[in-house]
Structure formats: C-alpha cells, structure tokens
N, C-alpha and C positions, 0 to 999 in steps of 0.2 A: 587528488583522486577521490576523497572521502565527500566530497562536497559534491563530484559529479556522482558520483555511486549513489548516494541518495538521492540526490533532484532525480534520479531513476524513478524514486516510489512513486514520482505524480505521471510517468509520463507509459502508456504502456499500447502501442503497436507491433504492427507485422504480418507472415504473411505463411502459411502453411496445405500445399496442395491438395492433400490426404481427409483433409480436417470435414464435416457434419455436424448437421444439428441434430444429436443423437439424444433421441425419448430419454434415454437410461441417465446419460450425463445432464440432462435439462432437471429430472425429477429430482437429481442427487443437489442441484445448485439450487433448485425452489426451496428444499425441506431446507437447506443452509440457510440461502438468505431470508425465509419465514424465521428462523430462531432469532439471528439478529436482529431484524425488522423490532421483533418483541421487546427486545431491550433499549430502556430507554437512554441511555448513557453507561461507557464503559471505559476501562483504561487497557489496557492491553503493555507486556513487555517484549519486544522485539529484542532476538538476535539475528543479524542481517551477515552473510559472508557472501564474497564474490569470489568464484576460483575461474580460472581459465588453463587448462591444460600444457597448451602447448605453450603458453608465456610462463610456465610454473607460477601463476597468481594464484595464493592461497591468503584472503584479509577478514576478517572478521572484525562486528562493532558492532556496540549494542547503544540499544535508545527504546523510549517509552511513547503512546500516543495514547490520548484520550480524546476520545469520541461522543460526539452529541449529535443527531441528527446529521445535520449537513456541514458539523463545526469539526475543528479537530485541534487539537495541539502535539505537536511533533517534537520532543525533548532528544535531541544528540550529542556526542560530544562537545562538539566545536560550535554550533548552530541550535535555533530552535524555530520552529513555523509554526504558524498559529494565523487560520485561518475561521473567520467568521460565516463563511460563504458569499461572500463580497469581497470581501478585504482579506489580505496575504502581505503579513508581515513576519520578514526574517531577520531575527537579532543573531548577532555574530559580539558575541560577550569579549574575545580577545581583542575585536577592532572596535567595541564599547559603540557599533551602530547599527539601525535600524533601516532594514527598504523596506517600503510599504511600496505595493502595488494590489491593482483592482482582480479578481478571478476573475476569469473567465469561464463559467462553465461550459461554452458551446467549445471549446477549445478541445486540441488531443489529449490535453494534459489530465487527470482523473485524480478527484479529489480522493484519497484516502479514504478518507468517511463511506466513501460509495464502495468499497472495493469489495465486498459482496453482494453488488449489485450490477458491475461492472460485464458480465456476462450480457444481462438482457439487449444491449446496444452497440453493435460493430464487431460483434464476435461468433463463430461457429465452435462447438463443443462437440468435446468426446472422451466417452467413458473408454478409460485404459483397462482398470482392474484392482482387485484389492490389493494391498501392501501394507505393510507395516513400518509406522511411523514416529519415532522414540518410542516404541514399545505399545503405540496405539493402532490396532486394526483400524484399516483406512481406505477409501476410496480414492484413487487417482482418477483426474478429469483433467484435460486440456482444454484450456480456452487457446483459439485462433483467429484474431483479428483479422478481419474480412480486406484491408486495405493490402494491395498487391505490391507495393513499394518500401515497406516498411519496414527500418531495425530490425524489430524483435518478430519473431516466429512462431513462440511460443510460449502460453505462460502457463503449467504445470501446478495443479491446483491438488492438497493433500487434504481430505476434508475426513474428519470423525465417524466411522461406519455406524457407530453407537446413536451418540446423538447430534450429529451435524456440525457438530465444532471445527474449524476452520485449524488446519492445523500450520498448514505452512502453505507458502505460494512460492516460485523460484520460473524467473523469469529467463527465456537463451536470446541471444541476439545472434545474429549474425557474424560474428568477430570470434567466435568463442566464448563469450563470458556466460559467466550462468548466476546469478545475482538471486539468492533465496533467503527471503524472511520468515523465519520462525518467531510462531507465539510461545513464549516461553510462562508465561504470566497470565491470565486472564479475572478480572472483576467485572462482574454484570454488574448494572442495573446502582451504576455509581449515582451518587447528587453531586451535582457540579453547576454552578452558574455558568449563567451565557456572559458575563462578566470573565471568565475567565480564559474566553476566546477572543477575548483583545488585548492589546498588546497598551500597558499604561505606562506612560514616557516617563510619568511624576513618581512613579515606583524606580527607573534605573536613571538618576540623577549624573549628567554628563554624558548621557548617551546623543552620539548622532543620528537624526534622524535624515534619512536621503526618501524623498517621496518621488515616486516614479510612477505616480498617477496623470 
C-alpha cells in the first residue's frame, strides 16, 4: 500500500466539469511559482496521509525531498528515488537493490521538482477562498486536469496568503481517497551538488542493481 501511495506523487490526472481558468486562481499560482522559480535548491519535509471514508482508511508517513532545478531526491521509509531528469533510480534498502530506469518527461507521470509548475500544462484552475491552514491564513485553488477519463478529479492546492508558500496539496480520486502532503519543514536556497542526484553503486557495496533501460 505504502509503495503505491507514493508512486502517487509522480502521477497526477483527472477530470472535473465545474472547473475554469480563473484570473484570481492563475495570479495566486504565478506569485507561488515566481517564489520558487527564485530559489535555487531546497529541501522540503513532507507529511503524506491518505484517508478514505467510507473504507475507514486513516495512514499517515513521512519523508524528505530535496530539489534542484529539474533534479530531486525523494528519502521514504521503505524506498528512496532520486531522479537526475533523465535518469530514475529507486533503491529499496530492505531488498539491498536498485532499478534504474530512463524519465520520461513527455509522460503523465510529473516530476516533483515541477510541482509548482504543474498548473501551466493540462490543467484548468479555480480560486475557492481563504482558509486557514495549521494556523496559516491561506488561499485555496483547485487545479483540474483537462483530460476526461482520468483517476483523479481534483488536486486542492493550500498556498501562503502572506507570502506564497506552498503549504499542502491533497489529491481525490475517484474511489474515495484523498492523499495530502504537507510541508512540514521548508530550507531555501540549499548548496547541494548535482552529484548528489545520482544514485553511486560503489557507495552501497552488495546492492543489486536491476536496469530497466
């Protein structure tokens, strides 16, 4: 369950009939993505939960990502992924092995790294209203992915009224679930090598590697 629940964060469609490309919601998602755009590398700590209602699913887990440009590293309990923007490899430390496979950017699948950027392409938007969000006055925007056959329906976007900080996103599908990551942690403007969005074999000594390029 914990393994599908996250391959969630890369994969984000759907389909909602009500939905617009609304002025108000466009202007609240430019001032957002112009702050991150500015920083040049960040680490961010996620708490991730899924609930679904009517299955009494109530899960929560937490994990860290650090961001460069178009790179990312994804730290989880069980798994880590660490994407260069070519290259996606996922170590799984219990089975001590690695798959390496190629991105695909033109794919459904949406790298992390972009996901304040994520609005400009395949989605219609709309401004809900303020709300308060752990204690931070907040703008709610829906993003709704343009594609009519799709999962997900909605992805409900919690953004900073102050100054544009991203505060949570929480994803519904169609089954009932509602899948929301919160930023619990935030560092600007980290130093990080681009050495450190690859995955170095000669660092986990007995690791398998399985290539699926």
């Amino acid at each position: 369950m914990k393994k599908y629940f996250f391959a969630l964060l890369l994969t984000f469609v759907g389909s909602l009939s009500y939905s617009q490309y609304d002025p108000k919601a466009l202007e609240i998602l430019e001032a957002m993505s112009a702050k991150y755009k500015a920083i040049t590398a960040f680490e961010a700590n996620l708490t991730t939960g899924l609930t679904n209602e009517s299955e009494g699913v109530k899960e929560e887990f937490k994990g860290k990502i650090t961001v460069k440009g178009d790179k990312f590293r994804l730290l989880l309990d069980d798994q880590e992924i660490i994407n260069n923007g070519t290259t996606v490899w996922t170590y799984l430390p219990s089975a001590k092995e690695v798959n390496i496979d190629n991105f695909d950017s033109s794919s459904d699948e949406i790298n992390p790294s972009k996901i304040f950027d994520m609005y400009k392409k395949g989605f219609k938007y709309l401004y809900i209203g303020d709300k308060t969000e752990n204690g931070v006055l907040s703008e709610e925007v829906d993003l709704v992915p343009e594609k009519k056959d799709a999962q997900y329906f909605k992805i409900k976007m919690m953004i900073s009224k102050k100054d544009k900080s991203i505060m949570s996103w929480t994803m519904f599908d169609k089954s009932g679930n509602r899948y929301k990551y919160s930023i619990t942690k935030f560092v600007p403007n980290l130093k990080v090598e681009d050495s450190f969005f690859t995955f170095d074999t000669k660092k986990y000594p007995g690791v398998e590697v399985i290539d699926l390029r």
